[in-house]
C-alpha positions in Angstrom: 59.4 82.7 94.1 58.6 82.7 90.4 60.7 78.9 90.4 58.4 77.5 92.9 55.4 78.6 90.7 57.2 76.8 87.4 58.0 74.0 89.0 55.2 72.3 90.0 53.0 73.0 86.7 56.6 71.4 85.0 55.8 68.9 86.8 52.2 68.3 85.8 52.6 68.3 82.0 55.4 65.8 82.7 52.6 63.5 84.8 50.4 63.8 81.7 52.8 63.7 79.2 53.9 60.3 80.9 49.8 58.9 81.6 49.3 59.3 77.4 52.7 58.0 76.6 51.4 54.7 78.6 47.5 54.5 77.4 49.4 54.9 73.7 51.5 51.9 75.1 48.6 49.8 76.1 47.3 49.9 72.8 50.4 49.6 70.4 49.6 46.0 69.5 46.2 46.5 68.0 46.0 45.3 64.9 43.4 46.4 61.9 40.5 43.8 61.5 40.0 41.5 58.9 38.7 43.1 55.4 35.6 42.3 54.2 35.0 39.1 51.7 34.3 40.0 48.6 31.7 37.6 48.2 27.9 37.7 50.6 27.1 34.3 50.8 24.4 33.7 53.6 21.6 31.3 53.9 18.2 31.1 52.3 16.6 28.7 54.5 15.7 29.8 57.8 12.9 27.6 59.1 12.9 24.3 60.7 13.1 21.3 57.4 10.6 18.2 58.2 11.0 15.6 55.4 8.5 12.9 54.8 9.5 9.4 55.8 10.0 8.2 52.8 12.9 10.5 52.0 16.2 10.2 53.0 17.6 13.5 53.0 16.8 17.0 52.5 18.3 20.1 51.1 19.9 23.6 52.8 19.5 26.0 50.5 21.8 29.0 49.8 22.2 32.4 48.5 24.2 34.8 46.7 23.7 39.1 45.0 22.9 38.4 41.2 26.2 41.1 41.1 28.2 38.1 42.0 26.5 35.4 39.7 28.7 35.6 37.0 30.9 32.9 37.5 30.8 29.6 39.5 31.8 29.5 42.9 32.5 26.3 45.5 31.8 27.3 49.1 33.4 26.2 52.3 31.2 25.7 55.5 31.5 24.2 59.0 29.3 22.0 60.5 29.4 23.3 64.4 26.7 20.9 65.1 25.0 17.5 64.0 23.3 15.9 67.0 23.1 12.8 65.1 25.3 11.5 62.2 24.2 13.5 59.5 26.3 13.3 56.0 27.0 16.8 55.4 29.2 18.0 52.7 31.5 20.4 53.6 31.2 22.6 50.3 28.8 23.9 48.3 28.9 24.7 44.7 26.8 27.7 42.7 27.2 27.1 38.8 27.9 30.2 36.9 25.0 32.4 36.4 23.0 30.7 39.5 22.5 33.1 42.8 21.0 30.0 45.0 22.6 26.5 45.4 21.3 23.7 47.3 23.6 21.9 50.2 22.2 18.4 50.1 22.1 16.6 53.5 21.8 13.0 53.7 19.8 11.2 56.4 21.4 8.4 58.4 19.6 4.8 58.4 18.4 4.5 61.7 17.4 8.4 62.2 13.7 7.9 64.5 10.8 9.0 63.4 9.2 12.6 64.5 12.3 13.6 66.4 13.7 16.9 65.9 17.6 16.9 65.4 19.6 19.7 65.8 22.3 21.3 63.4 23.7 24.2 63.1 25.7 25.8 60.5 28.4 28.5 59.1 29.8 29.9 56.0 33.4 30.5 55.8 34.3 34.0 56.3 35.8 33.7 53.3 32.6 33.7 51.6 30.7 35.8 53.8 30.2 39.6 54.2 29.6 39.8 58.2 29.7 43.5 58.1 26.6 44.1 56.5 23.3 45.2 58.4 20.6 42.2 56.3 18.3 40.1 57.3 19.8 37.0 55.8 22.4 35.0 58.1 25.4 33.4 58.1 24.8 31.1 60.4 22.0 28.6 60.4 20.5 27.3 63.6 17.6 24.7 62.8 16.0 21.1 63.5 15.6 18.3 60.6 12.7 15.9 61.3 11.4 12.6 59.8 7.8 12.4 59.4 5.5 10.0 59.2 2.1 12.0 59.2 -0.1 11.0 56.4 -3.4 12.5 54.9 -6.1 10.6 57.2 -9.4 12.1 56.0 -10.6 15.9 54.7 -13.0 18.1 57.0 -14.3 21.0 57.7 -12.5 23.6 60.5 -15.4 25.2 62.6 -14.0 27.9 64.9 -16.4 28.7 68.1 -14.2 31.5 69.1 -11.5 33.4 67.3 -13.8 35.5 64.5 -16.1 36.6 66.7 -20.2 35.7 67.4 -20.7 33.9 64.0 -19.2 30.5 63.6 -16.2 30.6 61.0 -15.4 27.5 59.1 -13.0 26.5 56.6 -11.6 23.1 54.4 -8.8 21.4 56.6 -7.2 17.9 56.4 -6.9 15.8 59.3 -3.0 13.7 58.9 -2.3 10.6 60.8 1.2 9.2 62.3 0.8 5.6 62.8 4.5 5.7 64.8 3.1 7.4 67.5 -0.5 6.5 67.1 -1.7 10.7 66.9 -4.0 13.0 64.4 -2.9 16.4 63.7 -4.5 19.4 61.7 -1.9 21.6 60.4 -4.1 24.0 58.7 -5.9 24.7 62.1 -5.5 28.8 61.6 -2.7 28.5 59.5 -0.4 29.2 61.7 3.1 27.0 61.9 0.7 25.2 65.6 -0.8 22.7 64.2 -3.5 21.0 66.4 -2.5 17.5 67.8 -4.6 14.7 69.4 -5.3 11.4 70.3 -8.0 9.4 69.4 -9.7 6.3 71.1 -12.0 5.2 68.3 -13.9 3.0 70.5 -14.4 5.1 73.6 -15.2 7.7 71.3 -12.9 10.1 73.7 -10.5 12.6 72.0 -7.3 14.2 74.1 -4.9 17.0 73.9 -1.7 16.0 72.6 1.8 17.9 72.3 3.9 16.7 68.7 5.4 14.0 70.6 2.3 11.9 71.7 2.9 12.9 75.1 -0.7 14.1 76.8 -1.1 17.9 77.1 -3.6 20.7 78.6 -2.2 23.4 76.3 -2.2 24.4 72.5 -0.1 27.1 71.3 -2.5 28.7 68.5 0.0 30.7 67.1 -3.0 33.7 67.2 -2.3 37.1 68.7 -4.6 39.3 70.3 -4.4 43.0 69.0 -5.0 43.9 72.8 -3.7 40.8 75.2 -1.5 39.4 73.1 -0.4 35.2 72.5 -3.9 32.8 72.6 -3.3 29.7 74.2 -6.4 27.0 73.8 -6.7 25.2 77.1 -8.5 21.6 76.9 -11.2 21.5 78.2 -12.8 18.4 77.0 -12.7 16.4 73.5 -15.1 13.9 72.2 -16.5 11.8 68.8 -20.1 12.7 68.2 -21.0 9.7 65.4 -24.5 11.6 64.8 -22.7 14.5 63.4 -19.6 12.8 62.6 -17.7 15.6 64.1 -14.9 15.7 66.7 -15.8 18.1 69.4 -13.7 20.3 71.2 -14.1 22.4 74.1 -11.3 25.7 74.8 -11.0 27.5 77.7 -9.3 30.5 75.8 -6.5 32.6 77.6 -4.4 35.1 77.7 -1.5 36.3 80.1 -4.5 38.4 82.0 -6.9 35.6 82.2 -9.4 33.6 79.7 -12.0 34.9 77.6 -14.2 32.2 78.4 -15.1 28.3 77.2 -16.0 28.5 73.4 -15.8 24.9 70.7 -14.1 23.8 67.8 -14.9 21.6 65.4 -13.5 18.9 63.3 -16.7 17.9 60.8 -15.9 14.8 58.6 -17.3 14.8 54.8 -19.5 12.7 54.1 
């Protein structure tokens, strides 16, 4: 009797035994990841690059710890993207004693005019310290544009709606892009949603535009509510007023719940 009783929990440790012998199997092959670089190379420039139209290329900047500044150091990235023929170097050098270096991107002849073009970016691992919780990046993601938005004429902002009862005004420059035949005020709130429209000078009539010349009902301010959260400016109506010399706007104001109601902005020309 006592056999049968051994038996069967011989049995059992010989199952077990047997299920960790083949999870240790499963996993024999794994192998120790890679070590860390010594060096933490990442990117400086984050935002989107627009370059005048008058230049024909711009720059990538790039960064290193002042700890590892005290010699000179060449770079290797790889260019994952270029949705048009951009010359892109494939290193980047820091000279001794420098934490940022510049990787210099040159423009191709017939690149268009105000069209964004995408690229994106990545530093070797070699170079790179991808276990590290920062804010910098290894990878860059971005756009490259070609303006050719020029300073038109200086005026004065008047906001109808976004500081309350009381009229707010500040100094703002109105730019002009004769390739697409548009005004823009980048300045609006100083936000990075600058204000586009057309103008028909001899109608007097003034439209919602998106950055492509293409007609529009919406601007994205850029402005938060505290409470409702993301303004969007819904046109309304847009005209020249020669008395005044003003371009005249007219917002429906809205939120995700609803609007807050019609209120104006202004665009007053100096005199």
């Amino acid at each position: 009797m006592k056999i049968n009783r051994i038996l069967p929990s011989t049995l059992v440790c010989l199952s077990m035994a047997s299920l960790f012998v083949g999870c240790y199997d499963e996993y024999d092959d794994y192998e120790v990841g890679d070590a860390a670089s010594q060096y933490n190379v990442t990117f400086a420039t984050a935002s989107d690059i627009v370059a005048a139209k008058s230049d024909n290329g711009c720059t990538v900047t790039l960064q290193r710890p002042s700890s590892e500044a005290a010699s000179a150091l060449t770079v290797e990235l790889d260019v994952l993207i270029s949705e048009i023929a951009f010359d892109i170097p494939k290193t980047v050098t820091f000279a001794a004693g420098d934490t940022l270096a510049d990787l210099v991107i040159t423009f191709p002849a017939d690149m268009e005019l105000n069209v964004p073009y995408s690229i994106e970016l990545e530093i070797d691992d070699d170079y790179t310290n991808p276990y590290l919780a920062q804010e910098s990046i290894s990878k860059l993601y971005t756009t490259i544009s070609k303006e050719d938005f020029d300073t038109y004429a200086a005026v004065t902002f008047v906001d109808g709606f976004w500081y309350g009862e009381e009229e707010c005004e500040w100094n703002a420059t109105v730019e002009y892009s004769p390739a697409l035949d548009i005004y823009r005020v980048k300045d609006a709130y100083y936000t990075s949603n600058p204000l586009y429209f057309a103008w028909d000078k001899e109608a007097g009539t003034v439209s919602l535009v998106a950055s492509d010349g293409t007609a529009t009902k919406k601007w994205v301010t850029g402005l938060v509510d505290d409470d409702y959260g993301a303004l969007t400016a819904v046109y309304v109506s847009g005209e020249y007023v020669a008395a005044s010399k003003s371009i005249e706007f007219l917002f429906s104001w809205t939120v995700s719940d609803g609007s807050f109601g019609k209120y104006p902005v202004s665009l007053v020309f100096a005199e």
